[in-house]
DOFIKE-932560 format. One record per residue (C-alpha): x negated, y negated, z. Coordinates in steps of 0.001 Angstrom, whole numbers. Layout:
<atoms>
ATOM | u | v | w
ATOM | X | Y | Z
...
</atoms>
This chain:
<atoms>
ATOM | u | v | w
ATOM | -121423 | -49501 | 1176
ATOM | -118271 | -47990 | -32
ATOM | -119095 | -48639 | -3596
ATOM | -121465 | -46022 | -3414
ATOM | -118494 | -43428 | -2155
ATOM | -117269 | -41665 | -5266
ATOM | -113768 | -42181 | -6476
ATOM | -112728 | -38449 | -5533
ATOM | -114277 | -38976 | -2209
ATOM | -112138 | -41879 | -1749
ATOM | -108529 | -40488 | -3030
ATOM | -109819 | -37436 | -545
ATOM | -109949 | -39325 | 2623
ATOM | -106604 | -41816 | 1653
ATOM | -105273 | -38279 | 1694
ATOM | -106194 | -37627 | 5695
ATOM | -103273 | -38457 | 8166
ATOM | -105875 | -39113 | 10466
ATOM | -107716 | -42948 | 10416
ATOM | -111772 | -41398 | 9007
ATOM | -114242 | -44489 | 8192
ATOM | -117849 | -44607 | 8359
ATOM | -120719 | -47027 | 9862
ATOM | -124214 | -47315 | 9021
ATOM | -127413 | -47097 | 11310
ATOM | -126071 | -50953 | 11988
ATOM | -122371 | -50383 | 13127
ATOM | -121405 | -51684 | 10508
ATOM | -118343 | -50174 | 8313
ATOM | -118881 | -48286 | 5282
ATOM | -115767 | -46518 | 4165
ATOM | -111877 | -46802 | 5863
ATOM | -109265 | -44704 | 4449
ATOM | -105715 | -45606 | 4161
ATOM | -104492 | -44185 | 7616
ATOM | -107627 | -46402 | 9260
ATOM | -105437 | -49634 | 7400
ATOM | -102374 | -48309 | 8654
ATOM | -103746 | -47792 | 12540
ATOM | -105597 | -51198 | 12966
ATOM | -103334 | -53585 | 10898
ATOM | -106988 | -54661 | 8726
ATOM | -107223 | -53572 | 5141
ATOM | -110166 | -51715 | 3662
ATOM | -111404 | -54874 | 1803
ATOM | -111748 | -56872 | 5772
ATOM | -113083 | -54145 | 7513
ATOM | -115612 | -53060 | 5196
ATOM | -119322 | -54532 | 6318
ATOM | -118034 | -55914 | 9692
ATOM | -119189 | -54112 | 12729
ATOM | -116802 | -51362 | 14487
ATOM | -115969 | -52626 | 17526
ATOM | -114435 | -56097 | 15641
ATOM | -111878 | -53558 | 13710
ATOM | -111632 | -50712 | 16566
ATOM | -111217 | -53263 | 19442
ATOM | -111559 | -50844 | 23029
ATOM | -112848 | -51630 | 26028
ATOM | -115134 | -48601 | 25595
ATOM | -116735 | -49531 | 22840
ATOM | -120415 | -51205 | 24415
ATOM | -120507 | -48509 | 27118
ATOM | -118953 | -45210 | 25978
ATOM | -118880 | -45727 | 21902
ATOM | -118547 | -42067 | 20675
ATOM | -120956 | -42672 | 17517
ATOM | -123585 | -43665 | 19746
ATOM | -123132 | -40761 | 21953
ATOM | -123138 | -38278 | 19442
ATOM | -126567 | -39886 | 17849
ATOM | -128333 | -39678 | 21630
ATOM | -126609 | -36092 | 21912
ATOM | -127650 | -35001 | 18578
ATOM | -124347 | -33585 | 17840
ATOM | -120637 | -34057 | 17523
ATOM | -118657 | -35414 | 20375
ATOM | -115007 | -34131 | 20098
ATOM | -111415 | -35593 | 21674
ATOM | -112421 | -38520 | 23442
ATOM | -109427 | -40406 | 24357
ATOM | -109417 | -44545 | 24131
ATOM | -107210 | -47251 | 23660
ATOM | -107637 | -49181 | 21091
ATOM | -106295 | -53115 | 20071
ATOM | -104177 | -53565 | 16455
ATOM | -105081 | -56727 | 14870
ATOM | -101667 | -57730 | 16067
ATOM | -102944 | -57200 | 19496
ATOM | -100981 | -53699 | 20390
ATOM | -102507 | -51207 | 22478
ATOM | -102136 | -48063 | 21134
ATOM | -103542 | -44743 | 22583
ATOM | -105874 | -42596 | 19967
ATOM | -108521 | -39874 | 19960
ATOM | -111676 | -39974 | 18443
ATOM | -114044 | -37289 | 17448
ATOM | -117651 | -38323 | 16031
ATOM | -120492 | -36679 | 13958
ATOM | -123791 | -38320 | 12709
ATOM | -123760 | -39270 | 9238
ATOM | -126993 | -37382 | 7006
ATOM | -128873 | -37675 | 3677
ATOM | -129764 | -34926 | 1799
ATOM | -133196 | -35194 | 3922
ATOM | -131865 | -35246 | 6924
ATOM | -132095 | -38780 | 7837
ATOM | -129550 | -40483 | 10365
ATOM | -127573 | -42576 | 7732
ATOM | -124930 | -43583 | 10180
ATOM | -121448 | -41912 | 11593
ATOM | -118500 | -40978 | 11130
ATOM | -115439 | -40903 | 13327
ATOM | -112079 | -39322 | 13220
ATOM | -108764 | -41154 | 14979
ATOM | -106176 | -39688 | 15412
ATOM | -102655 | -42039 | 16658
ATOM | -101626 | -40512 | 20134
ATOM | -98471 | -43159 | 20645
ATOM | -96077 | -40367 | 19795
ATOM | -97578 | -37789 | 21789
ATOM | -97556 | -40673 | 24386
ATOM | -93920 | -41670 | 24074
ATOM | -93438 | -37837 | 24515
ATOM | -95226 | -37678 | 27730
ATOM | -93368 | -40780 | 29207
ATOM | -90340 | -39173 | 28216
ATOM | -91217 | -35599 | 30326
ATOM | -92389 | -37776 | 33104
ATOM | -89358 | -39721 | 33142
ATOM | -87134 | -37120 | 32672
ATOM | -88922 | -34641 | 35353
ATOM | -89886 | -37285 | 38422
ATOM | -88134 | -38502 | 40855
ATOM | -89625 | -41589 | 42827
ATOM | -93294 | -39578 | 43681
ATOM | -91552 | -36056 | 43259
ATOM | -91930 | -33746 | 40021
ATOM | -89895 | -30542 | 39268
ATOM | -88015 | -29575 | 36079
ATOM | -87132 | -25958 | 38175
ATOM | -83400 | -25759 | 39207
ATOM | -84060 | -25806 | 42408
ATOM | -86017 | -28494 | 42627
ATOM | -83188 | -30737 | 40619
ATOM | -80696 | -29904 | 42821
ATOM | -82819 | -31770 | 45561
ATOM | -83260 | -34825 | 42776
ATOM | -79669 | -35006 | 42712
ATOM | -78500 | -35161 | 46542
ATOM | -81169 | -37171 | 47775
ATOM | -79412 | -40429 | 46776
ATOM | -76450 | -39795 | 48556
ATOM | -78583 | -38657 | 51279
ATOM | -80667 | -41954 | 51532
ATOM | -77313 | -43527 | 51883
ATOM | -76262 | -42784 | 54582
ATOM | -78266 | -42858 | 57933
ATOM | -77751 | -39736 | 59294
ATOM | -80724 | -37712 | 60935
ATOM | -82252 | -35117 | 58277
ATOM | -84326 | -32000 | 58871
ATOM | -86599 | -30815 | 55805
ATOM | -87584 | -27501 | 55869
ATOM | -90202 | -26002 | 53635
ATOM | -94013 | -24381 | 53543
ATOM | -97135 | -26245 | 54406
ATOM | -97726 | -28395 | 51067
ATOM | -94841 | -28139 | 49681
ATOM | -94278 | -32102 | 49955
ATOM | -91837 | -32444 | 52729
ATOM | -93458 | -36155 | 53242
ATOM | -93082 | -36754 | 49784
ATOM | -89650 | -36005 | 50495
ATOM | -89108 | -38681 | 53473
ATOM | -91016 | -41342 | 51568
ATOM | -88564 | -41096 | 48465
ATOM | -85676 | -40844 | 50762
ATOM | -86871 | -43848 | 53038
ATOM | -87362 | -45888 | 49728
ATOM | -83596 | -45237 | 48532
ATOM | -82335 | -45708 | 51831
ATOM | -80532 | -49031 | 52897
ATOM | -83907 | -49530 | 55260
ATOM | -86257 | -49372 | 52421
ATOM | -88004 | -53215 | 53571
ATOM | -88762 | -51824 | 56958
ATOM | -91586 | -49559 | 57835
ATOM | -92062 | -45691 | 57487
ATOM | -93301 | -44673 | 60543
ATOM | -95029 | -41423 | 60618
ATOM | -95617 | -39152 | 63636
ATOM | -97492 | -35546 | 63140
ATOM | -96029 | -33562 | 66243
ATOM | -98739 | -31167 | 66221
ATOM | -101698 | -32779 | 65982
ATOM | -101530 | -34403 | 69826
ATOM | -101359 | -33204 | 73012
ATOM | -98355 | -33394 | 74879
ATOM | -99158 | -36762 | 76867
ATOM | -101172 | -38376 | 74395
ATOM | -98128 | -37646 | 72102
ATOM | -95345 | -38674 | 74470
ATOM | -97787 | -41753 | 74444
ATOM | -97688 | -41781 | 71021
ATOM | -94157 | -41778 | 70035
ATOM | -92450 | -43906 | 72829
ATOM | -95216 | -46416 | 73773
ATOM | -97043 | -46664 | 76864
ATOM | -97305 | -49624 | 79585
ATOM | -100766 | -50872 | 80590
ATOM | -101865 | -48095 | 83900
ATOM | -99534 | -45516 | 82807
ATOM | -102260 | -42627 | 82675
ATOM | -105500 | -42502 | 82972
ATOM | -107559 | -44891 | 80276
ATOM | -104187 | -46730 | 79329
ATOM | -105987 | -50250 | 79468
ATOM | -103681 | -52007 | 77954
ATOM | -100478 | -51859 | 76742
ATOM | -99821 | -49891 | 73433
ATOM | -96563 | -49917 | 71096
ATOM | -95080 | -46292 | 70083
ATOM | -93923 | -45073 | 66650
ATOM | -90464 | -45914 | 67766
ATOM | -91301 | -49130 | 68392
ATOM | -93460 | -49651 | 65095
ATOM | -90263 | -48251 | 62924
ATOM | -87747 | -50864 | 64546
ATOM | -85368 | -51463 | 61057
ATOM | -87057 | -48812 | 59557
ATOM | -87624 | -44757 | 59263
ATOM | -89546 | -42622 | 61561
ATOM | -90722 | -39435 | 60391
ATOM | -91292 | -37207 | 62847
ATOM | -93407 | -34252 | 60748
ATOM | -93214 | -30284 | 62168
ATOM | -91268 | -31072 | 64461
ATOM | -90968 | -27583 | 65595
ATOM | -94236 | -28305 | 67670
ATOM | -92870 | -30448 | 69849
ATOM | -93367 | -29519 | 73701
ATOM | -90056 | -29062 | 75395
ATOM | -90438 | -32255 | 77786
ATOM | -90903 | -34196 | 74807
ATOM | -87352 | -32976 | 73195
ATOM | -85385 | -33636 | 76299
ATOM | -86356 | -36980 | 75366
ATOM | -86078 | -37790 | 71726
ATOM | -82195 | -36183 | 72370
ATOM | -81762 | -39489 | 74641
ATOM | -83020 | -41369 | 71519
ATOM | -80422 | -39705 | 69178
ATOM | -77497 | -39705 | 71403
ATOM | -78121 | -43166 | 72923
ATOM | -80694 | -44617 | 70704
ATOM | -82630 | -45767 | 73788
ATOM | -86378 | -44899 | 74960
ATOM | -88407 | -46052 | 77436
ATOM | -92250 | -45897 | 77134
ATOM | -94421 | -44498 | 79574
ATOM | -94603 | -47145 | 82841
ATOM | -92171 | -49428 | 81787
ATOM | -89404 | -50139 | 84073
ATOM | -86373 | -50526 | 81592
ATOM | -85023 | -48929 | 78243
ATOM | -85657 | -50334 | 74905
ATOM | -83478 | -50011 | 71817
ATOM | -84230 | -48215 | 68632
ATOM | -83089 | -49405 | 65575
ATOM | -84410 | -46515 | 63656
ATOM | -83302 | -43557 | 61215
ATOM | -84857 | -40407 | 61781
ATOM | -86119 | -37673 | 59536
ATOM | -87950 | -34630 | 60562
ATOM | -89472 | -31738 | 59299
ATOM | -90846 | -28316 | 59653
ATOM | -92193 | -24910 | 58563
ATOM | -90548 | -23140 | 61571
ATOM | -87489 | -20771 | 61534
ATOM | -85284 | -23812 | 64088
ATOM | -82421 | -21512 | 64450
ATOM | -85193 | -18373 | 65573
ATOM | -86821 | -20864 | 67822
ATOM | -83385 | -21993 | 69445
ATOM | -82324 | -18513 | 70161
ATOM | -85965 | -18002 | 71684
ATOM | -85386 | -20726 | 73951
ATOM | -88484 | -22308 | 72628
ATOM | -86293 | -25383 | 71228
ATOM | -83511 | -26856 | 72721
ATOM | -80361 | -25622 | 71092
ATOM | -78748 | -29696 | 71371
ATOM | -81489 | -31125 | 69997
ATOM | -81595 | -28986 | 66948
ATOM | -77976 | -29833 | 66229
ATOM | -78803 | -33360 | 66565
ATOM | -81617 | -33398 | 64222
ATOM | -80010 | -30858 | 61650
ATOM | -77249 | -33019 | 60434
ATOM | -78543 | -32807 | 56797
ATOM | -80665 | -30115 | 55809
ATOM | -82930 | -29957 | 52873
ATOM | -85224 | -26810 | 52252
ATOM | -87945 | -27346 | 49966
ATOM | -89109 | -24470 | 47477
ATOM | -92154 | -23033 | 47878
ATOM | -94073 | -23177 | 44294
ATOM | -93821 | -19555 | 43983
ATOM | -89680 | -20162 | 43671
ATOM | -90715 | -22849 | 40953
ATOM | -93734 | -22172 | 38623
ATOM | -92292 | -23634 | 35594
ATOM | -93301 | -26815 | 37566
ATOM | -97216 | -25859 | 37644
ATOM | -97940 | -27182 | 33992
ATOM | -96007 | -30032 | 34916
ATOM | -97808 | -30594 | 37840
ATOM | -101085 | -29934 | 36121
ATOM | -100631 | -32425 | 33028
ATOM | -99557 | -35049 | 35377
ATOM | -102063 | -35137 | 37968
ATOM | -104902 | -33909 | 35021
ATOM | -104680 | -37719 | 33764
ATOM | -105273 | -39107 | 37255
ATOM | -108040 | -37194 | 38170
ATOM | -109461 | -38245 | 34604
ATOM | -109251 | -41713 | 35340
ATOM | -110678 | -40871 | 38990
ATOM | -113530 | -39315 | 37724
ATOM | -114245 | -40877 | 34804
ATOM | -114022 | -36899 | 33203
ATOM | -112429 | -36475 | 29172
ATOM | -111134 | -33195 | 30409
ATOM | -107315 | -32806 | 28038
ATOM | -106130 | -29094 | 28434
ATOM | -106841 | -26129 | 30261
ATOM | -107239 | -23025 | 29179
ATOM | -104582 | -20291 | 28361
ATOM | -106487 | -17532 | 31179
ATOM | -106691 | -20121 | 33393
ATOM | -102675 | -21148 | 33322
ATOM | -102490 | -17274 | 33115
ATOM | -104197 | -16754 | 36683
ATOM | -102164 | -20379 | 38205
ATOM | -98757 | -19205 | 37290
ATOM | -99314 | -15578 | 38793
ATOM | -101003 | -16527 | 41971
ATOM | -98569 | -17257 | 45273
ATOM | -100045 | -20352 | 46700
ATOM | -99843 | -20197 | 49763
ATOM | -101027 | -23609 | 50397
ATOM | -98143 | -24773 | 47627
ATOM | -98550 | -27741 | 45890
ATOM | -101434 | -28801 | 48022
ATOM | -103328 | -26183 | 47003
ATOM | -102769 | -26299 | 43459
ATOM | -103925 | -30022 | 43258
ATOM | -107021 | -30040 | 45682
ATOM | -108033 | -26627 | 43041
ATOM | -107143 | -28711 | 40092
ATOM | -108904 | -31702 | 41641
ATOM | -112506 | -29442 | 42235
ATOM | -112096 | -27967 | 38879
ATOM | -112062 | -31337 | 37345
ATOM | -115171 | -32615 | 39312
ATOM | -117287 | -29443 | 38273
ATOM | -116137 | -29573 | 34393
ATOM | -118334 | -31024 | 32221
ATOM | -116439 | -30564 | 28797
ATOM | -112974 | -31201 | 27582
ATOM | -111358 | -28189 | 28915
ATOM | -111199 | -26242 | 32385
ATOM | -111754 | -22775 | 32019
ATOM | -112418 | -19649 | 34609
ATOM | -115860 | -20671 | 35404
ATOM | -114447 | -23656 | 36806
ATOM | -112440 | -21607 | 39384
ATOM | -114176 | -21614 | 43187
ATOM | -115559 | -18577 | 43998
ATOM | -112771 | -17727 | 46332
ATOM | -109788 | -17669 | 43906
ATOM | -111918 | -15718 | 41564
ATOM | -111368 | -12471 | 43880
ATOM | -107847 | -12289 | 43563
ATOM | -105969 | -9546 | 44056
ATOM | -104501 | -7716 | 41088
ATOM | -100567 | -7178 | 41408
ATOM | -99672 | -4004 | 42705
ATOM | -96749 | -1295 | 40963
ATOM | -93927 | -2892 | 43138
ATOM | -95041 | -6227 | 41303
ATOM | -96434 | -8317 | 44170
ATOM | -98126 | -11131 | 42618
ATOM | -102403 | -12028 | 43142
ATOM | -102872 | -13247 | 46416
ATOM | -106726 | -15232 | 47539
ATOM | -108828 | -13328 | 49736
ATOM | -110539 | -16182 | 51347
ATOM | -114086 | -15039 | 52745
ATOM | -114900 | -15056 | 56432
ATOM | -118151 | -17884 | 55761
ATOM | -115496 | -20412 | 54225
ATOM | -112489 | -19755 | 57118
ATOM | -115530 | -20506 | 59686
ATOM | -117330 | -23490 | 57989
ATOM | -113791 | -25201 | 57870
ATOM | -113230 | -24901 | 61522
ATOM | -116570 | -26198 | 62007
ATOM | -116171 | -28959 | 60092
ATOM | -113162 | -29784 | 61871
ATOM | -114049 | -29241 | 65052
ATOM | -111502 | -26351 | 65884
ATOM | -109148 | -28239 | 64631
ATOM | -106833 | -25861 | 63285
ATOM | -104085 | -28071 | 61472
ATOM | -106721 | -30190 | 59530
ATOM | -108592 | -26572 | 58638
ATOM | -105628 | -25189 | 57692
ATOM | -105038 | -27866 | 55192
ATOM | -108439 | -28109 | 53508
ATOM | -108029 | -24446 | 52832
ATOM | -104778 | -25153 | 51520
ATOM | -102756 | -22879 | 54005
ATOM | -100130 | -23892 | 57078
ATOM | -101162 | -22988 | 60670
ATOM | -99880 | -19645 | 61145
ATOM | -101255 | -18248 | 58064
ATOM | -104559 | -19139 | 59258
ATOM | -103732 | -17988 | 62884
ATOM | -103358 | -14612 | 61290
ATOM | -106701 | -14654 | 58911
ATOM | -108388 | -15651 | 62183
ATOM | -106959 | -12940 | 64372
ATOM | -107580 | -10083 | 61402
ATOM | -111564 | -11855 | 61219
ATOM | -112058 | -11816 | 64849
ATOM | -112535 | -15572 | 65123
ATOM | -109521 | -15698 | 67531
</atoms>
């Protein structure tokens, strides 16, 4: 009990801004300093022989209670991050660290524990996140607000809008937030992926089909346009779309009519239309592999995403917010990541963009075991970077030819959904697969 804490031990630990107290081998509270009073609303004289978990109310504390863990473990257990209930009944975020409690002989006497009051740090991190997102977007890079402050005069209107930008860089992200501020936010957003079809099975696709219109058309089957009636339709790289297909989305734009594959008369679409792509448009248009019409019709607001190269003050941003999800995902206590590590992230190009830096972040979190990623964390194929060369060229990944070829084959060919596993857009994997011989 605490009257067997000496007085100097006592005016030590009132002296700690932290909350220290200390249980027996029953749970039960032995000493709570002044900052312990001052976290959970109890005074020493209450919480003194009543078990823990009455004073340190958490959800955590019959599954994942850190004093038990560090007896099991045999040693300390370091940062773990709970919320906790005041006696008034506020939740307030903390971190605990734990040690077992010894006699002079060695003997388990108990624990200790160590919280420390995370609501500021908390309020802090609302703020940043507040401050730096927009709907599902994050960026605190120039660029990047620039886009934050258009886009609601862009959702208000109901003009046609073209985003350009890299594989990953978000472009549906994009549509999504400016669907949601747009006047046909309560209807649907319809999305269409012009380059994962074929070209009937995408006509099909996008303007409906009657019942006998092609060959296993059994019955009849509604298009995008007819599934985005009062809402969006987001027709995604839309630089992939066959010629045939564009002579007849212009009819759509001009005369916002469409007629699905068998049927006999027009339909009407009610719908706003947003499209993207990673293509050069205006290239393609003088190539004659787009119609020149059409790409005035769809490029009546244009928005060009950065790449994260052109905004890598965003990557800690990026990291720290999607570091808690993947926490909770995982069930992982993992709270920073280590200074070579950020090192390596903010020199390397991503090429996949954002994309790629969250599936990385996301496999670095499932093979971490402590509380903070480090290199050994890194896959094996962003550990053979490139070193910068005199002209300053930042690290590019060398991906090897085993991975390019196992993601193929676990796709089937399927180029677009490789591509995106390895965290690249089609044409850079066109070209690894031409220089590897696999094309």
């Amino acid at each position: 009990m605490e009257k067997s804490v000496s007085k100097n031990c006592l005016i030590i630990l009132d002296s700690v801004a932290d909350a220290v107290f200390t249980v027996d081998e029953h749970m039960r509270i032995t000493t709570f300093n002044r900052a312990a009073e001052e976290i959970t609303g109890y005074t020493r004289e209450e919480a003194v022989g009543m078990p823990c978990r009455t004073i340190f109310r958490s959800s955590v504390c019959a599954s994942e209670c850190p004093v038990r863990e560090a007896m099991v473990a045999g040693g300390p257990v370091v940062n773990r991050e709970f919320d906790i209930k005041t006696r008034d009944n506020r939740t307030i975020p903390v971190s605990i660290s734990a040690s077992i409690l010894r006699d002079q002989d060695g003997t388990v006497q108990g624990g200790v524990e160590v919280v420390r009051d995370l609501s500021l740090i908390a309020s802090l991190k609302r703020e940043i996140e507040e401050k730096f997102t927009f709907q599902d977007l994050v960026g605190r890079a120039p660029n990047m607000r620039h886009l934050f402050d258009v886009i609601p005069d862009v959702a208000a209107s109901d003009a046609t809008v073209l985003l350009h930008g890299e594989s990953g860089t978000g472009k549906e992200l994009f549509a999504r937030a400016i669907h949601q501020m747009s006047p046909r936010a309560k209807g649907p957003l319809v999305v269409v992926n012009c380059g994962a079809l074929p070209e009937q099975l995408l006509e099909a696709e996008i303007f409906g089909a009657r019942k006998g219109a092609y060959t296993g058309a059994v019955e009849d089957r509604p298009g995008r346009l007819e599934m985005a009636q009062g809402g969006t339709l987001f027709l995604d790289e839309i630089g992939d779309l066959p010629l045939p297909l564009q002579v007849k989305l212009l009819r759509v734009l001009e005369n916002r009519e469409y007629q699905p594959l068998g049927a006999k008369q027009p339909r009407t679409a009610d719908v706003r239309f947003i499209t993207a792509t990673h293509r050069d448009m205006e290239q393609m248009v003088e190539e004659g592999s787009f119609r020149r019409d059409l790409f005035f019709r769809i490029n009546v607001v244009s928005l060009t995403i950065p790449p994260l190269r052109e905004r890598r003050e965003d990557i800690p941003l990026l990291i720290d917010m999607h570091l808690e999800k993947l926490n909770l995902r995982y069930s992982k206590h993992i709270r920073s990541i280590s200074p070579d590590v950020m090192k390596l992230l903010l020199q390397y190009d991503f090429p996949g963009n954002v994309r790629e830096l969250l599936n990385l972040l996301e496999q670095m979190v499932i093979l971490c075991r402590g509380s903070e990623l480090g290199l050994e964390h890194l896959p094996d194929s962003f550990r053979h970077i490139e070193a910068p060369s005199e002209e300053g060229r930042k690290p590019r990944r060398r991906l090897s030819r085993a991975r390019v070829v196992s993601a193929l084959e676990r796709h089937g060919g399927n180029r677009t959904r490789a591509a995106e596993e390895l965290g690249v857009d089609r044409t850079t994997l066109w070209r690894w697969m031409k220089r590897m011989h696999l094309a």
